[in-house]
C-alpha positions as CSV (number, residue, x, y, z in Angstrom):
1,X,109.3,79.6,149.7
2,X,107.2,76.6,148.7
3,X,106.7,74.8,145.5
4,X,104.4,72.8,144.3
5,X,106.8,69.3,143.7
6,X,105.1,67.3,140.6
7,X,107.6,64.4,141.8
8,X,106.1,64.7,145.7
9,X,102.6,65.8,144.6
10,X,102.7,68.1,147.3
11,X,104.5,71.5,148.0
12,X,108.1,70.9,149.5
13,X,109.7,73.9,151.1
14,X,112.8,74.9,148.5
15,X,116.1,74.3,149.3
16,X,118.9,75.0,146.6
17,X,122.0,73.1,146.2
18,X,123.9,75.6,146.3
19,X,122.7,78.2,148.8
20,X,122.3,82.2,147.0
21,X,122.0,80.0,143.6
22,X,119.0,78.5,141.5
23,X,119.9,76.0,138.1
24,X,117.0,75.8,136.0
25,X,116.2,73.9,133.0
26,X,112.3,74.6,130.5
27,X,112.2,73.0,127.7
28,X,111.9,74.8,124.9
29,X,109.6,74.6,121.4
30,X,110.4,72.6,118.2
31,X,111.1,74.9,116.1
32,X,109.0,74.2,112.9
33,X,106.2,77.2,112.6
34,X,105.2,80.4,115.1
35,X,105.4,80.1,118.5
36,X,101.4,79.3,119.5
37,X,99.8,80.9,122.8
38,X,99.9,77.3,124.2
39,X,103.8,77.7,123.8
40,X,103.7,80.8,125.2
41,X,102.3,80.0,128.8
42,X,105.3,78.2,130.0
43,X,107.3,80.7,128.7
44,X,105.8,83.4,130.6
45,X,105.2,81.6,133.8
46,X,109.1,80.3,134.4
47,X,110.2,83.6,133.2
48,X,108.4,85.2,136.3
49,X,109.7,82.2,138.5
50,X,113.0,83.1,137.6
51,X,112.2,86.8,138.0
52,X,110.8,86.4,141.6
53,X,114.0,84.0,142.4
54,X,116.3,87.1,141.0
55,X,114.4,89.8,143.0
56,X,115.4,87.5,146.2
57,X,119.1,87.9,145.4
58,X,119.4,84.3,143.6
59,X,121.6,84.1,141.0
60,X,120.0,82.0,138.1
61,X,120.9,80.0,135.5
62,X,118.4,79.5,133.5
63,X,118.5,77.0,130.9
64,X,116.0,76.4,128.2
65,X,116.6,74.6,124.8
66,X,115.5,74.6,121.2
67,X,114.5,71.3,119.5
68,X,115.8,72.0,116.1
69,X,115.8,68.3,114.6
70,X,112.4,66.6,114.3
71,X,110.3,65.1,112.1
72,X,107.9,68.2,112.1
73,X,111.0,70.4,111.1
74,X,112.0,67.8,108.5
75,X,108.4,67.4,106.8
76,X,108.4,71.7,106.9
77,X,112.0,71.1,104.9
78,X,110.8,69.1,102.6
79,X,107.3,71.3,101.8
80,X,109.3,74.0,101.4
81,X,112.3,72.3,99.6
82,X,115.2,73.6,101.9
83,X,117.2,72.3,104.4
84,X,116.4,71.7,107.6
85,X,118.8,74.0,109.3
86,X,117.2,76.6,107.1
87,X,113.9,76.2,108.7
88,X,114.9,75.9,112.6
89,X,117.1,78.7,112.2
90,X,114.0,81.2,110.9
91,X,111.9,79.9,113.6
92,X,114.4,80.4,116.0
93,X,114.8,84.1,115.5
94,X,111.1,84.7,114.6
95,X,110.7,82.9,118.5
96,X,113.1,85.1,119.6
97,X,110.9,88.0,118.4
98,X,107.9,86.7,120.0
99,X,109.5,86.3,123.8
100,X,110.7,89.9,123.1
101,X,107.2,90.9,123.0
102,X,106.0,88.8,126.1
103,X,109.0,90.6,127.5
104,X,110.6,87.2,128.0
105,X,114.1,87.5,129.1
106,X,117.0,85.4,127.6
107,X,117.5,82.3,128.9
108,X,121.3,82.2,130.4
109,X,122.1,79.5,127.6
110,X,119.7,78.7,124.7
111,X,121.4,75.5,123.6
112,X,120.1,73.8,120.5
113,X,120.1,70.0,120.0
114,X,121.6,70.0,116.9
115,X,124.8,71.8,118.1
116,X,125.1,68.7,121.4
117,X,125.4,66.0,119.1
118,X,128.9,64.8,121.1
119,X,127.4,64.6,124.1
120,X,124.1,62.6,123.3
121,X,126.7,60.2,121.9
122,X,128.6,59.8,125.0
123,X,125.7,59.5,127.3
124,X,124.1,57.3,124.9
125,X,127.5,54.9,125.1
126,X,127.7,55.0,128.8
127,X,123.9,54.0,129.4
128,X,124.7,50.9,127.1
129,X,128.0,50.2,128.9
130,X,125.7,50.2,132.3
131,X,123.5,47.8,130.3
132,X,120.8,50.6,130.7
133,X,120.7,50.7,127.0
134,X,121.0,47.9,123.8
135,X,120.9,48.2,119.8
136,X,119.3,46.6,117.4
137,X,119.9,46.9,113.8
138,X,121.3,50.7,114.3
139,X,118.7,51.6,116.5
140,X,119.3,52.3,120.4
141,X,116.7,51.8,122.8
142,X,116.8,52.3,126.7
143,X,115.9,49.2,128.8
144,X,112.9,50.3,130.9
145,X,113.2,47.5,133.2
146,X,116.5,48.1,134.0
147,X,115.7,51.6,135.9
148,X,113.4,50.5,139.3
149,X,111.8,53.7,139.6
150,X,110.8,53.8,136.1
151,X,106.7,56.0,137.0
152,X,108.1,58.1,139.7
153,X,107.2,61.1,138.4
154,X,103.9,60.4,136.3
155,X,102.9,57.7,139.3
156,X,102.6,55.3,136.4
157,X,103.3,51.4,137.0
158,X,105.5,50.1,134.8
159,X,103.5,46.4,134.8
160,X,101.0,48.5,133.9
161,X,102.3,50.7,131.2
162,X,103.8,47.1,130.0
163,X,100.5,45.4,130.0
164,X,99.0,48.1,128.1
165,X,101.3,48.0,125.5
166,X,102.1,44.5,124.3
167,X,98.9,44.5,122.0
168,X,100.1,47.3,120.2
169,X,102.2,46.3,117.2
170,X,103.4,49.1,114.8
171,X,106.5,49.3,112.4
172,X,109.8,48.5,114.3
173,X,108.5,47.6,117.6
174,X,108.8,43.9,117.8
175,X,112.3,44.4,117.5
176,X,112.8,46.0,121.4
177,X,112.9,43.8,124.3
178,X,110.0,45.3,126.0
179,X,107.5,47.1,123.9
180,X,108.0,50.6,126.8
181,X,111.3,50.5,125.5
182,X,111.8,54.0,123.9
183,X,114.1,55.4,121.4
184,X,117.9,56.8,122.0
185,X,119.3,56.9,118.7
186,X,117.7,55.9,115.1
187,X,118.9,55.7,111.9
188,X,118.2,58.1,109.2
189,X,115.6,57.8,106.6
190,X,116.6,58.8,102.7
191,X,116.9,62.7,102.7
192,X,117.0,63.4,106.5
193,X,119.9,65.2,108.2
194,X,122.3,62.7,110.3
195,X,125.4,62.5,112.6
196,X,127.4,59.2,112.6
197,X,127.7,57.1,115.4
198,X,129.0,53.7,116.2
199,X,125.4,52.1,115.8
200,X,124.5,54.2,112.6
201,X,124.2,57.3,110.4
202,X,121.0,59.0,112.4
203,X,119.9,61.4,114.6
204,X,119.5,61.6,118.6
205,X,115.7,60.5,119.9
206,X,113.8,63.6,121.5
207,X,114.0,62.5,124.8
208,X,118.1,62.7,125.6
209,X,118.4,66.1,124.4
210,X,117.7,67.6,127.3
211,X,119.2,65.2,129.5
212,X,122.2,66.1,128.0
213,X,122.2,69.9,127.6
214,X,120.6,70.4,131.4
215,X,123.9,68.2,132.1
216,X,125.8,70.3,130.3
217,X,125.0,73.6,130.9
218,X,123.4,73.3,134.6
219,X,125.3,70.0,135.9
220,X,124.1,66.5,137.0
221,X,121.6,67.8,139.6
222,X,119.7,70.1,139.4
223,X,117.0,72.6,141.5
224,X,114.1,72.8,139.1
225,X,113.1,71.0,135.7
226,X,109.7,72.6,134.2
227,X,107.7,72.8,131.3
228,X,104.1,72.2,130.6
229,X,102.1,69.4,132.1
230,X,102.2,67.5,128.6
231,X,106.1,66.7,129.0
232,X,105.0,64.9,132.1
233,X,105.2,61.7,130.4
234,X,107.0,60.6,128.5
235,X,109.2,63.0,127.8
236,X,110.2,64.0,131.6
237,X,109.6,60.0,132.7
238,X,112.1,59.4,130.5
239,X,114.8,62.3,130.9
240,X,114.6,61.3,134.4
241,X,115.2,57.4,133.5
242,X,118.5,58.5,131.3
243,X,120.1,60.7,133.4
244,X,119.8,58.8,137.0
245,X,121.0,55.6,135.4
246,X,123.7,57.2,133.8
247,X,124.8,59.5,136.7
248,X,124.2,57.5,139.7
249,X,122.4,60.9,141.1
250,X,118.9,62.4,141.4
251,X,117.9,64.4,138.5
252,X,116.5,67.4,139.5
253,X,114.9,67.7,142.7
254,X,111.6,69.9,142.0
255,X,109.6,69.4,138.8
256,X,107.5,72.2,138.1
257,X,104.4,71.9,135.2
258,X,102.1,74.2,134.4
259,X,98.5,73.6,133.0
260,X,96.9,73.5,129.7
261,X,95.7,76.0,127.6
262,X,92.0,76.2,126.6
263,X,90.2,78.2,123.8
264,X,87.0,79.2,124.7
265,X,86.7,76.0,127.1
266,X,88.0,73.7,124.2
267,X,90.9,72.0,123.8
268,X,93.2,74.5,120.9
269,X,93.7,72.7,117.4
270,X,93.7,73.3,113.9
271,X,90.9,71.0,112.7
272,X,88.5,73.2,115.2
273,X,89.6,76.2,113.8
274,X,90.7,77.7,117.3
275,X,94.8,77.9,116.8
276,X,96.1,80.6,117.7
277,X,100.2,81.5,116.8
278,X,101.7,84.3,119.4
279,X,101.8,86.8,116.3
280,X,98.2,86.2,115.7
281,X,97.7,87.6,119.0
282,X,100.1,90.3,118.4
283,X,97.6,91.7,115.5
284,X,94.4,92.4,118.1
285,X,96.9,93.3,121.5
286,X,100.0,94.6,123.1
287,X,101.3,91.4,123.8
288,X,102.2,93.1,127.7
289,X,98.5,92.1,127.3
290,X,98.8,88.5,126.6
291,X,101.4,88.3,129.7
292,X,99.3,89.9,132.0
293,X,96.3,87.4,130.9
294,X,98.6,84.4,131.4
295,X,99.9,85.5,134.9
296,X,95.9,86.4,135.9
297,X,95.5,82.4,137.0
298,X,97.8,80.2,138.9
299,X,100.2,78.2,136.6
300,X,98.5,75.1,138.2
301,X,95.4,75.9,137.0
302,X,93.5,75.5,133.3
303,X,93.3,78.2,131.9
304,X,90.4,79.3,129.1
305,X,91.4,81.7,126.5
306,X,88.6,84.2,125.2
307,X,88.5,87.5,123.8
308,X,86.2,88.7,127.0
309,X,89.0,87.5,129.1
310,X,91.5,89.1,127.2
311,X,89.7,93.0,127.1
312,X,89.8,92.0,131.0
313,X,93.2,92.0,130.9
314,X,93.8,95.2,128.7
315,X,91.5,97.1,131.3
316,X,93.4,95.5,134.1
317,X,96.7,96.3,133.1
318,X,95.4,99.5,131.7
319,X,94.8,100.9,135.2
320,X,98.1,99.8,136.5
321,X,99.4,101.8,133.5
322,X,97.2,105.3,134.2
323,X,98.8,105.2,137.4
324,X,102.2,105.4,136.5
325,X,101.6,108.2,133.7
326,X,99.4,109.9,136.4
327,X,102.3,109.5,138.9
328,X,105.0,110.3,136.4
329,X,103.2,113.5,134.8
330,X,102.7,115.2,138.9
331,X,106.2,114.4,139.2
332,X,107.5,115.6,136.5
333,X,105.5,118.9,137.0
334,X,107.1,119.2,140.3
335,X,110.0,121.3,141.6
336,X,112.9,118.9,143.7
337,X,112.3,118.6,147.5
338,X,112.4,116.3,150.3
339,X,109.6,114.1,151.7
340,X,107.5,115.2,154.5
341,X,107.3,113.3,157.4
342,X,103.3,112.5,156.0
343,X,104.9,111.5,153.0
344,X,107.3,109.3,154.4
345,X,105.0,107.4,156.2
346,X,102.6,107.0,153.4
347,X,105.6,105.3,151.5
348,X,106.3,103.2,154.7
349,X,102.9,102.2,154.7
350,X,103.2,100.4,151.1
351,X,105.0,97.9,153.0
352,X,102.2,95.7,153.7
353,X,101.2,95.5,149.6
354,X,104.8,94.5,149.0
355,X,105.0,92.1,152.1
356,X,101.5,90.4,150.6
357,X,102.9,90.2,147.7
358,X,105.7,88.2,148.3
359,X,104.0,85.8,150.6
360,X,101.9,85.2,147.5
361,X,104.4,84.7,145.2
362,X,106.1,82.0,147.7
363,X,103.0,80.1,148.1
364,X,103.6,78.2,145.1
365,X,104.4,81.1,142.9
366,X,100.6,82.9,143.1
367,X,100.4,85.3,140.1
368,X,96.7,85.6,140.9
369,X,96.8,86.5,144.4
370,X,100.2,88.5,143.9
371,X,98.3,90.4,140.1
372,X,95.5,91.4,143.7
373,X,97.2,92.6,145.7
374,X,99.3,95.1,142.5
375,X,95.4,96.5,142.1
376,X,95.5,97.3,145.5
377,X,98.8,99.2,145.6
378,X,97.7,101.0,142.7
379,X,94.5,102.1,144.6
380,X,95.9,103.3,147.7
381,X,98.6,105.2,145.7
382,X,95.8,106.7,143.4
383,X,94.1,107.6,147.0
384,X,97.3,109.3,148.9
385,X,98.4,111.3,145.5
386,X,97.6,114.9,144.9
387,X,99.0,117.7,142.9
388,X,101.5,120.1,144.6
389,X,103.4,116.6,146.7
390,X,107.0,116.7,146.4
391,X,108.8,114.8,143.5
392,X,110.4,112.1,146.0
393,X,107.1,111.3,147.3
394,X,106.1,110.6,143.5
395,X,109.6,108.7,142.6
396,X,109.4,106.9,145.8
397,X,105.7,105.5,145.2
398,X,106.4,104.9,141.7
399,X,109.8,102.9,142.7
400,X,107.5,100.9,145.1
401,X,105.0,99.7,142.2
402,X,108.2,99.1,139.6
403,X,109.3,96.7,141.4
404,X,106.8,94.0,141.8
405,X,105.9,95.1,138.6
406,X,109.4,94.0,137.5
407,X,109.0,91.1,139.0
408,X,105.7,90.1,136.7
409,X,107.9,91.3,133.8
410,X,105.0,94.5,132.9
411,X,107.0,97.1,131.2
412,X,105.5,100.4,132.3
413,X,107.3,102.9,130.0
414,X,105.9,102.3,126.5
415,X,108.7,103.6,123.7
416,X,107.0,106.2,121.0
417,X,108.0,105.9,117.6
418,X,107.7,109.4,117.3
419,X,109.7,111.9,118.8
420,X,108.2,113.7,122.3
421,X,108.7,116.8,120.7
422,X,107.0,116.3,117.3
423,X,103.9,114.6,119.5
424,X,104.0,117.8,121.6
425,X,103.5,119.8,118.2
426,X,100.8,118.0,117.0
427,X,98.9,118.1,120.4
428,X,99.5,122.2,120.4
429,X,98.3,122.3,117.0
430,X,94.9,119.6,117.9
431,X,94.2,122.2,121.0
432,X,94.5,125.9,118.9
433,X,92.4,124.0,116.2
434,X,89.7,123.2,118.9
435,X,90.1,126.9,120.2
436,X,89.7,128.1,116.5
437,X,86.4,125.3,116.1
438,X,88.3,123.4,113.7
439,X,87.1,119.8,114.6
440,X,88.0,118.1,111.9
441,X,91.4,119.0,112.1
442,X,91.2,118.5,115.5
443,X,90.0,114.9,115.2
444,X,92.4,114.4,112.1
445,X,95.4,115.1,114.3
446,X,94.0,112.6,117.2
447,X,93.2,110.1,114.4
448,X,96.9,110.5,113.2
449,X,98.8,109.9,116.2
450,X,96.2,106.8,117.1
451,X,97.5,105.8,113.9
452,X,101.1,105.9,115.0
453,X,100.2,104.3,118.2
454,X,99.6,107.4,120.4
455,X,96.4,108.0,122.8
456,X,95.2,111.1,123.9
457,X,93.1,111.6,126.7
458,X,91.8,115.3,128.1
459,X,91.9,115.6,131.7
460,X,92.0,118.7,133.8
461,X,95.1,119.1,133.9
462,X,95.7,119.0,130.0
463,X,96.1,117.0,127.1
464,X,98.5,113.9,128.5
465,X,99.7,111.4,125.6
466,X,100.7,107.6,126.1
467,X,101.9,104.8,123.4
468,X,99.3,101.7,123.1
């Protein structure tokens, strides 16, 4: 399996450090507001990584972190007049809600920063002790300088970065020893929520939360740090920075980052009028939809939101859908029996689709190529299936296309509201209508259960039914 290695620039072959095992640490959102669809790539991208990595017998731990201190979440405090806890904690469970409907698993350990408090403290007192770190007037910064491979993972030079920034003067900078200095600890400002310290009554910097929760809950090395290509630097630069000068170890040794987000080939924000929260999505789609768009280009790549693009996706994953109900409806219509030898060889000959589909998902975790070569199972099932095969012919196809579809996280059974039985009713009383050329009753009871989020289609075989 090869991944592509933001700190190599190239894809290294991956090795675990523990073999059978994968630690993993994302970075999760601040949690001020709704989860936007920019938010939601990473999600969905390392939540199939971590599904593929399970469906080859890894055992992961997956690690990903809510930010619930910030000076976004205290300004949203303050608007609202509550406290801050108040607000992370609604946006946490409204997040929660989201990933459910991306079908986003649980991460193994969702820590929040607020809760890690002790341990930002301690590594925070052991980078000063290694004279990594210094404070000034309650504030602690880390020493840049003092870490020699300070750039490794943006390929920034520090002279550089330096040079760039010693004409910048702003509020509290002239008192760090070199202006790429950045923040460990700072004091609290009137109103704000704060931990004491030996430097001051404040609140950890952004950046050594996650250094200290992947520590934590993953250990001081780790297989794979990701998040989206915007953490690159700073925030990764410096998580690296922190923990290797405090440890005395690497890091993590593969970084994975995926790519923006456009809308409509421009860059989404609020002043263009083109922002787009997860549940805003949630109003027009399924959001299996919005998954299945986000997996239809590699996580390297840009990738351009657009409502064309999205109806794309609804009629892809549609026709991966129509052929479970298709295969699911013959075999539930069909008596128990053993495969024929035909049979059996028509399953073996899935094979290939599943083989292709692997070797795509371990060239740098493909969704694009591996999304391919799902269309083409689904057409040579679709080609081999007739009425009258037996049942384990059906189960056994539809086992074959569950599990890569498992590993994309597409959920193929869609849960009614409505009981089968009452559905069954109303589609017995839409069809005697039509016999008795009642057609407004008949559309009434088809624009009832659309309603209530049930499609009817006529086919030759009958009336079949399906949640959208």
């Amino acid at each position: 399996m090869k991944i592509f290695n933001t700190l190599t620039r190239k894809k290294d072959e991956f090795v675990p450090i523990e073999e059978g095992k994968v630690s993993m640490y994302v970075c999760g959102p601040t949690v001020y507001n709704l989860i936007h669809i920019g938010n939601a790539r990473p999600m969905i991208v390392f939540d199939t990584v971590r599904r593929y990595f399970e469906y080859k017998g890894y055992e992961v731990n997956y690690v990903s972190n809510f930010t619930d201190v910030d000076d976004k979440i205290i300004a949203k405090a303050v608007e609202e007049g509550v406290s801050s806890d108040v607000i992370s904690k609604r946006y946490i469970e409204e997040c929660k809600k989201d990933m459910a409907g991306m079908n986003v698993k649980p991460a193994t350990k969702h820590p929040l920063a607020t809760e890690e408090i002790g341990g930002m403290l301690d590594m925070i007192q052991t980078l000063i002790e290694k004279g990594h770190a210094y404070e000034v007037n309650g504030t602690v910064y880390f020493r840049t300088n003092s870490f020699k491979e300070y750039g490794k993972l943006s390929k920034k030079n520090l002279d550089d970065l330096q040079a760039g920034h010693r004409s910048i003067k702003v509020a509290g900078e002239d008192e760090k020893e070199d202006p790429m200095d950045f923040v460990l600890w700072k004091p609290k400002k009137e109103g704000e929520p704060y931990w004491e310290s030996d430097w001051s009554d404040g609140r950890p910097g952004w950046h050594i939360e996650c250094s200290v929760m992947s520590k934590k809950y993953l250990g001081e090395s780790i297989d794979i740090h990701a998040g989206g290509e915007d953490l690159i630097f700073p925030h990764h630069e410096n998580e690296i920075a922190q923990s290797e000068a405090c440890n005395d170890v690497t890091f993590a040794n593969y970084w994975m980052h995926n790519a923006f987000l456009n809308i409509d080939n421009k860059k989404m924000s609020k002043s263009l009028g083109n922002f787009f929260t997860v549940r805003d999505i949630a109003e027009k789609y399924d959001l299996q939809v919005l998954r299945f768009f986000m997996l239809s280009a590699h996580y390297r790549s840009p990738l351009n939101f657009s409502a064309d693009l999205m109806e794309a996706s609804k009629n892809g994953l549609e026709r991966i859908l129509t052929a479970f109900d298709s295969l699911r409806r013959k075999k539930d219509a069909t008596e128990a029996g053993e495969m024929t030898a035909d049979e059996q060889k028509m399953v073996a000959d899935t094979d290939v689709f599943r083989e292709k589909f692997e070797a795509a998902m371990e060239d740098d975790f493909n969704t694009a190529d591996a999304i391919s070569v799902l269309f083409e199972l689904v057409k040579y099932v679709n080609v081999v299936t007739a009425n009258g095969q037996t049942k384990a012919f059906y189960q056994a196809l539809e086992d074959k296309l569950q599990a890569l579809c498992d590993i994309l996280g597409i959920i193929t059974e869609q849960e009614a509201d409505m009981l089968d039985a009452e559905i069954e009713d109303l589609i017995a009383q839409r069809t005697q209508a039509k016999k008795e050329k009642n057609f407004a009753r008949a559309d009434e009871i088809r624009n009832e259960l659309l309603a209530r989020g049930i499609e009817l289609k006529d086919t030759r075989e009958g009336v079949v039914w399906k949640c959208i």
